[in-house]
Steps between C-alpha positions, in 0.01 A plus 500: 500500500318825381502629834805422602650690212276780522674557841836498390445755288304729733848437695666591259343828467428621825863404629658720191564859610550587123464392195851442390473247845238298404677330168730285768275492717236386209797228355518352855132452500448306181785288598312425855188470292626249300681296822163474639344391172712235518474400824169458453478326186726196735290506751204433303638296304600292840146558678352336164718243477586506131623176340465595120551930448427496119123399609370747374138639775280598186276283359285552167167287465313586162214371472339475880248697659601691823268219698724258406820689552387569837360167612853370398635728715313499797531103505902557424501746845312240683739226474827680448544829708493566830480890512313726323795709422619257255182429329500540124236737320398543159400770299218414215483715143248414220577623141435418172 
């Protein structure tokens, strides 16, 4: 999604001959940014095939070393997706 509305606003720009042009031009824009934002956000949602949306995708495990958190995962991946593009990851912080 970055990308995609990083070039609507380079559009934006470079198709404004002044700056007094660009505000409509600018308005139109966000409005197509969102549009495609949405668009998007339903086709994901159909590609994943979501049956319950307040799931939420962030898990917190106190308490486990990142071994465990990642032989859990890698066993999860094994059995239950097919690409690698829907694979989970983690990310592991220590503190006291």
């Amino acid at each position: 999604m970055g990308l995609c509305t990083g070039i609507f606003a380079a559009t934006a720009i470079t198709s404004a001959p002044t700056l007094s042009a660009l505000v409509p031009i600018a308005v139109e824009m966000v409005l197509v940014a969102f549009r495609a934002g949405l668009y998007i956000s339903k086709m994901a949602d159909i590609l994943e095939n979501v049956t319950d949306e307040s799931e939420s995708w962030t898990y917190l495990v106190p308490e486990t070393s990142e071994g465990e958190v990642g032989k859990i995962l890698t066993e999860f991946h094994q059995s239950n997706v097919r690409t690698q593009f829907f694979q989970g990851f983690y990310l592991f912080l220590t503190g006291k």
